[in-house]
C-alpha positions in Angstrom: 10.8 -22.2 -20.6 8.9 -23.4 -17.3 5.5 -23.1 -15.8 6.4 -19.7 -14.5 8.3 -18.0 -16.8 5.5 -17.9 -19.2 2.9 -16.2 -16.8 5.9 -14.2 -15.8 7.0 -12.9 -19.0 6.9 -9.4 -20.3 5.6 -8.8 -23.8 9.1 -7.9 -25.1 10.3 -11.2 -23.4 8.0 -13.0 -25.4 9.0 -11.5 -28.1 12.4 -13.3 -27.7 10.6 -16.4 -27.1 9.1 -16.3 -30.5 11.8 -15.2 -32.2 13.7 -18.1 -30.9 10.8 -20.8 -31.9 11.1 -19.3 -35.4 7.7 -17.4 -34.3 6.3 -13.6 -35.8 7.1 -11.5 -33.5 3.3 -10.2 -33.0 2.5 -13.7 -31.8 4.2 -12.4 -28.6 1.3 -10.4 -27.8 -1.1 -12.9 -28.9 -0.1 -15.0 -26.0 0.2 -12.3 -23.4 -3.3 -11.1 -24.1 -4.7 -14.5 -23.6 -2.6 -14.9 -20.2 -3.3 -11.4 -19.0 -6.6 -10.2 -20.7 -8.1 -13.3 -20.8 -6.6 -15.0 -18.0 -5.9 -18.4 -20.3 -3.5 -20.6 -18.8 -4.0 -23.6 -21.2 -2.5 -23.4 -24.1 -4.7 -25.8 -25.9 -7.3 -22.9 -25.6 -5.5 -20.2 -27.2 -7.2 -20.6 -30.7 -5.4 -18.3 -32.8 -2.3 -19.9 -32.5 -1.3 -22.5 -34.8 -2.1 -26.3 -33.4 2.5 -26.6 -33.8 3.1 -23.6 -31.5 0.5 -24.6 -28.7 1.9 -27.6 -28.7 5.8 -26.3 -28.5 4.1 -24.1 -25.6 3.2 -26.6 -23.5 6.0 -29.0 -24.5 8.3 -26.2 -23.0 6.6 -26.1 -19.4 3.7 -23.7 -20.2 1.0 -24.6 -17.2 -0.3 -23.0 -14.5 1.8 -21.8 -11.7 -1.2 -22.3 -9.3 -4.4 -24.4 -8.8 -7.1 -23.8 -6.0 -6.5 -26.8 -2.8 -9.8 -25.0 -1.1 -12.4 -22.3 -0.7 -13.2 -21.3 2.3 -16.6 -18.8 2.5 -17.7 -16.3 5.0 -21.3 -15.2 5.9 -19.7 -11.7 4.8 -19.2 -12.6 1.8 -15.3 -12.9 1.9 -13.6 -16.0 0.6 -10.3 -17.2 0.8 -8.7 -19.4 -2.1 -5.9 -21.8 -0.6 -3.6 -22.5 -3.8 -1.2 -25.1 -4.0 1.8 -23.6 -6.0 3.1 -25.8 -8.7 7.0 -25.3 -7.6 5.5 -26.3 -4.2 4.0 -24.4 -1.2 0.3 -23.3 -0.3 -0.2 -19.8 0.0 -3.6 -17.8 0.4 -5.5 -14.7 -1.3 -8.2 -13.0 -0.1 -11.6 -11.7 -2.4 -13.2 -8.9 0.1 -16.7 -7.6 -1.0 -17.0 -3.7 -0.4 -20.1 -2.5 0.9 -19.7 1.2 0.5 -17.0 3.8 -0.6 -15.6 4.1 3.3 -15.1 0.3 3.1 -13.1 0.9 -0.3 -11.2 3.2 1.3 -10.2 1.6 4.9 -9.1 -1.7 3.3 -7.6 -0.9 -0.2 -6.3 2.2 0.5 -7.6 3.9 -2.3 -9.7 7.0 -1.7 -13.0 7.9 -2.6 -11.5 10.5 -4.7 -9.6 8.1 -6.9 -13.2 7.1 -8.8 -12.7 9.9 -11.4 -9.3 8.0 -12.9 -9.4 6.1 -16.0 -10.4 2.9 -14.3 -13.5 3.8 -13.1 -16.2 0.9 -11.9 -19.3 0.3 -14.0 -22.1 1.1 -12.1 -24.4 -1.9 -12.0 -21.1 -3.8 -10.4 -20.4 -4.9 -7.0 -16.5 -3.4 -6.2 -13.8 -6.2 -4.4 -11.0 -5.8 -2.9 -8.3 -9.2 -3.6 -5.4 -9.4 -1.1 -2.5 -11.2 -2.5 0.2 -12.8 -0.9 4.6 -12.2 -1.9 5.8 -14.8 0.1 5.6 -18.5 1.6 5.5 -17.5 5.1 7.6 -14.0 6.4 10.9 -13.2 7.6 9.7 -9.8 9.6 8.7 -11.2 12.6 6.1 -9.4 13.9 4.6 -10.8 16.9 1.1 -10.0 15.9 0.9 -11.7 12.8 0.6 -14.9 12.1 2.7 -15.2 9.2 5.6 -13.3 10.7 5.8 -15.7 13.5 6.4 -18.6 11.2 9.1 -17.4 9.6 9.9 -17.2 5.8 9.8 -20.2 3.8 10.8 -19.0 0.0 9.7 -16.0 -2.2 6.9 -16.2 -5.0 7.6 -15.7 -8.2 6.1 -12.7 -10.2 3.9 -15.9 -12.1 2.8 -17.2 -8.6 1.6 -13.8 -7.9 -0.1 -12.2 -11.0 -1.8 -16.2 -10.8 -3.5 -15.3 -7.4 -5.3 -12.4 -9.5 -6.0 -14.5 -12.5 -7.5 -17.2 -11.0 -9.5 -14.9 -8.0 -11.2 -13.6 -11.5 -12.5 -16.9 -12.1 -14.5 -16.9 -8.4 -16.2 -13.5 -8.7 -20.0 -13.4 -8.9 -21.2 -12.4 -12.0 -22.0 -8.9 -10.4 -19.0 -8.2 -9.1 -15.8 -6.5 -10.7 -12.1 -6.6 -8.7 -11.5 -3.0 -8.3 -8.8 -2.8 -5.9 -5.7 -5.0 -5.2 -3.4 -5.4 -2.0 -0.3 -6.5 -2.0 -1.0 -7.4 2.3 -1.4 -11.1 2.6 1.2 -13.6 3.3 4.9 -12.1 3.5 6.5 -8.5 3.0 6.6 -7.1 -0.5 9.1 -4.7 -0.2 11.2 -7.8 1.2 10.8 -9.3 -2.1 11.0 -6.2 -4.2 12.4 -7.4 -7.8 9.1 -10.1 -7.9 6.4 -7.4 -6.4 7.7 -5.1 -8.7 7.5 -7.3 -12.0 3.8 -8.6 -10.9 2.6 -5.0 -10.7 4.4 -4.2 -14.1 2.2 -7.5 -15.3 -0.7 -6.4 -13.8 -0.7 -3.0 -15.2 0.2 -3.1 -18.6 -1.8 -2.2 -21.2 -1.4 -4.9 -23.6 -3.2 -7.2 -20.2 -5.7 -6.2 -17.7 -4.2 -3.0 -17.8 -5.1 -2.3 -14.2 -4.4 1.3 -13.1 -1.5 1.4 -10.8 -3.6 3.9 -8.5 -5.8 0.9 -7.8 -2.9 -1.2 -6.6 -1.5 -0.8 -3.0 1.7 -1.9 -1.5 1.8 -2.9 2.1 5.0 -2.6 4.3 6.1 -3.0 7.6 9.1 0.1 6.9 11.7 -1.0 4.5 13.1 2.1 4.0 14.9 1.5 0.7 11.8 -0.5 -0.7 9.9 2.7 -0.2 12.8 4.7 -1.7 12.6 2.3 -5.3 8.9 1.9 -5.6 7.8 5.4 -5.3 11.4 6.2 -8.4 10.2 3.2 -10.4 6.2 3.7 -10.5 6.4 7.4 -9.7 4.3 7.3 -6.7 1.0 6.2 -8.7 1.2 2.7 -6.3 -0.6 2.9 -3.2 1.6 2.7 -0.4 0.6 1.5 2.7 3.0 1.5 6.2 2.1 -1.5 9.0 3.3 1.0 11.7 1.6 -0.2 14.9 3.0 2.3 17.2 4.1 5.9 17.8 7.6 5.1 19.6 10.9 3.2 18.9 10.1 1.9 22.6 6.9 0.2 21.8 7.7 -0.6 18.0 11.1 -2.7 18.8 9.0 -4.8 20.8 6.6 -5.9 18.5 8.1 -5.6 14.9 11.9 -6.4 15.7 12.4 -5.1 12.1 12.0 -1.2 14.0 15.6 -1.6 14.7 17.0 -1.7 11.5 15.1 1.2 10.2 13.6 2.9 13.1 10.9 5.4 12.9 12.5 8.5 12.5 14.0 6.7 9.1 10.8 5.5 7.9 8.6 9.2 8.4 11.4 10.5 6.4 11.0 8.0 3.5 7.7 8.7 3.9 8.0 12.3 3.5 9.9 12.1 0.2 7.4 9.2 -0.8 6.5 11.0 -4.5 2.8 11.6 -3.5 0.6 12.8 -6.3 -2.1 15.8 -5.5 -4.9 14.2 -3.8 -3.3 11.1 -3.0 -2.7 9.8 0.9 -0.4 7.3 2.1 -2.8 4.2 4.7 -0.9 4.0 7.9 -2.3 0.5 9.5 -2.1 0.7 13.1 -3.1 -2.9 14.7 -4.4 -2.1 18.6 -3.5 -4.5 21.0 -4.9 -4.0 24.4 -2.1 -2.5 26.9 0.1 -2.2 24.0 -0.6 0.6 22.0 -4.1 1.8 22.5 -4.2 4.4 24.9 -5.0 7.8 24.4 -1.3 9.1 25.3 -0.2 6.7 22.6 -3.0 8.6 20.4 -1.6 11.6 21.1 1.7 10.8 20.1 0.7 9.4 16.6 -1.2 12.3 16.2 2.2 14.5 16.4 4.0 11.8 15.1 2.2 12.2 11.6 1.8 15.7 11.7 2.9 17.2 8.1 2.4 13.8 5.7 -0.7 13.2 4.0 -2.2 10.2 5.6 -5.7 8.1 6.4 -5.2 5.9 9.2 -6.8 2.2 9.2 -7.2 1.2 13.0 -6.9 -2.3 13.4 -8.6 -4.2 16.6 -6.0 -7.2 16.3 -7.3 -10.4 15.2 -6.6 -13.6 17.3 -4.1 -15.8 16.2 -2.5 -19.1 17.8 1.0 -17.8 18.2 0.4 -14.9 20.5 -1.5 -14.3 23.8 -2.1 -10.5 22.8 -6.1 -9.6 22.1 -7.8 -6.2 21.1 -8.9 -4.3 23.2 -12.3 -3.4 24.3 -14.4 -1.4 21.9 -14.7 1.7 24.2 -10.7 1.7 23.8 -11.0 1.7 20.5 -13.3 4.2 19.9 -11.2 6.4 22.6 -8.0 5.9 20.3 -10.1 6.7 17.6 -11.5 10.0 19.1 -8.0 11.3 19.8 -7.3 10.9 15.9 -10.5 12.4 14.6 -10.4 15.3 17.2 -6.9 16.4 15.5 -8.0 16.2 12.0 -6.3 13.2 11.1 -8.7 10.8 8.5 -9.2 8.0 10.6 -11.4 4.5 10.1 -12.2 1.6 12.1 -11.5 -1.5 9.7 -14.5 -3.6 9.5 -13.6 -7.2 10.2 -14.2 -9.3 7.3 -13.4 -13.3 6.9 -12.5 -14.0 10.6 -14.6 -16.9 11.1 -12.6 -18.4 8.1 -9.5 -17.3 9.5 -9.0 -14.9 6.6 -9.0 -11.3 8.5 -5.9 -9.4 8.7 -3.1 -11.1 10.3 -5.0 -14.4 10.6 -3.8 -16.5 7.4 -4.5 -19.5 8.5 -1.8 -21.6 6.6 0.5 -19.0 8.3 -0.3 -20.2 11.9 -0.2 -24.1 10.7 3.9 -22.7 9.6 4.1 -21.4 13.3 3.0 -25.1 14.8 5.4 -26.9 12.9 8.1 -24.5 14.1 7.1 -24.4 17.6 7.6 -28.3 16.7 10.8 -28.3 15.1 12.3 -26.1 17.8 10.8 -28.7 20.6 12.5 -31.2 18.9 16.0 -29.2 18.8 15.8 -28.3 22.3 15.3 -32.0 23.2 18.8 -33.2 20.8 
């Protein structure tokens, strides 16, 4: 067993584990309940196992995958926890306050609709959104986004994932309860299905947190068959959410190169057969970047484009990053865009900006742009050889 495997492990996995130690079976659950209910990484502090078996435990390799490197707080109220993986690497997740029910639904893609399900919030808390990263770094490319210009280091593991949720718990205020998760920080989940997929499987089962699955969203830049296999395997109860960022194959090839593998005429059909439940919408992110994709023309297009699919849409003024000249544009382009979308019925929201002082707003990950330096670094040196 090592560090990962056991925050990675399903209950019927541990099950093996502790038939193989000459365990009960039922101390299977034991363990996953202090892991996943609990969020116990230690475990010296699991108490109702025997003194032998925490000790086998932790001879084996049972520690955390993660441990906090830094907290960095915004004036908003956002924080971002840098955590220094145990096989190596520094990733970031995101804690986002929510003020009000529109901000729920323009950031976590969960609608206002959704607080009649079986995980509703109790009333005298504070709701959060936690954004969690999938990968060291991103392989999509994407030239507005920090952590698709530094290109993809490795994969996280499921552990290394569900462990950005179980130690974010630990840093909530006491009045505050982690109501939505987003799979949207470093990396592309649906690039790294098989390990998304197990950390939402963690996440939500009932012997756990037991989150609901409808509280969970999934952001992608297109993958067309990772769309395909999430909405078969969890039925279309996980969010979805689309990074599309234009209207056009013209415009979309030139800012996410990964348009041409799976251009858009492939993606709004995987959308369309997405398994939507009733009163369920998919988020379509659209970053604006001034002379890009912001004028009203290219409005009008998304407005056909869309036309048929049940959708909100999250406009995104870009936030600056180091890698790229592009900006937003001005806020009377924005609200123009905007206009063009509301005018033809489509459920449209302005994302507030949260964290960007601390470099934690969308696109801005901040050990992302200190991957892109080191490349622009590494390629210097090539070019000089």
């Amino acid at each position: 067993m090592t560090a990962v495997d056991a925050v990675g492990r399903l209950p019927e996995e541990w099950r093996e584990t502790m038939l193989a130690l000459g365990e009960k079976p039922f101390r299977a659950e034991q363990v996953f309940r202090w892991i996943h209910e609990r969020g116990v990484l230690d475990p010296e502090l699991m108490t109702d196992l025997s003194k032998s078996l925490r000790e086998r435990l932790k001879a084996d390799g049972f520690a955390p995958p993660a441990k906090v490197a830094d907290v960095h707080a915004a004036a908003d109220g956002t924080r971002k926890l840098v955590l220094e993986l145990a096989q190596g690497a520094r990733v970031e997740c995101v804690i986002i306050p929510m003020t009000d029910l529109a901000d729920a639904d323009a950031d976590a893609g969960a609608a206002p609709e959704d607080d009649e399900d079986d995980d509703a919030s109790t009333p005298e808390k504070s709701r959060v959104t936690l954004c969690v990263s999938t990968q060291y770094g991103c392989a999509m490319g994407c030239v507005f986004c920090a952590s698709g210009q530094a290109g993809l280091q490795r994969g996280l593991t499921a552990s290394e994932i569900v462990a950005q949720v179980l130690i974010s718990k630990t840093y909530l205020k006491p009045n505050e309860e982690l109501k939505n998760l987003v799979f949207m920080g470093m990396g592309e989940p649906l690039h790294h299905y098989d390990e998304t997929a197990r950390a939402i499987r963690l996440l939500t089962h009932p012997a756990g947190r037991g989150m609901s699955p409808r509280r969970i969203t999934v952001s992608t830049v297109g993958l067309v068959p990772g769309i395909a296999r999430l909405g078969a395997d969890f039925g279309g109860k996980v969010g979805l959410a689309v990074s599309l960022h234009a209207p056009n194959d013209v415009i979309r090839d030139r800012i996410m190169p990964m348009n041409r593998k799976f251009p858009i005429v492939e993606l709004m059909r995987a959308l369309h057969e997405y398994p939507l439940p009733q009163r369920r919408r998919i988020t379509i992110e659209y970053t604006l970047m001034n002379a890009v994709n912001d004028g009203e023309a290219e409005a009008r297009e998304l407005v056909q484009l869309l036309r048929g699919l049940r959708v909100k849409v999250n406009l995104i003024p870009m936030n600056p990053i180091s890698a790229s000249e592009l900006k937003a544009p001005s806020g009377n382009r924005v609200a123009a865009f905007q206009r063009v979308l509301s005018d033809a019925g489509v459920s449209c929201f302005v994302r507030t900006r949260r964290g960007d002082e601390v470099s934690a707003a969308c696109g801005q990950l901040a050990i992302a742009d200190d991957l892109v330096r080191k490349k622009r670094e590494r390629d210097a040196l090539r070019d000089k050889s």
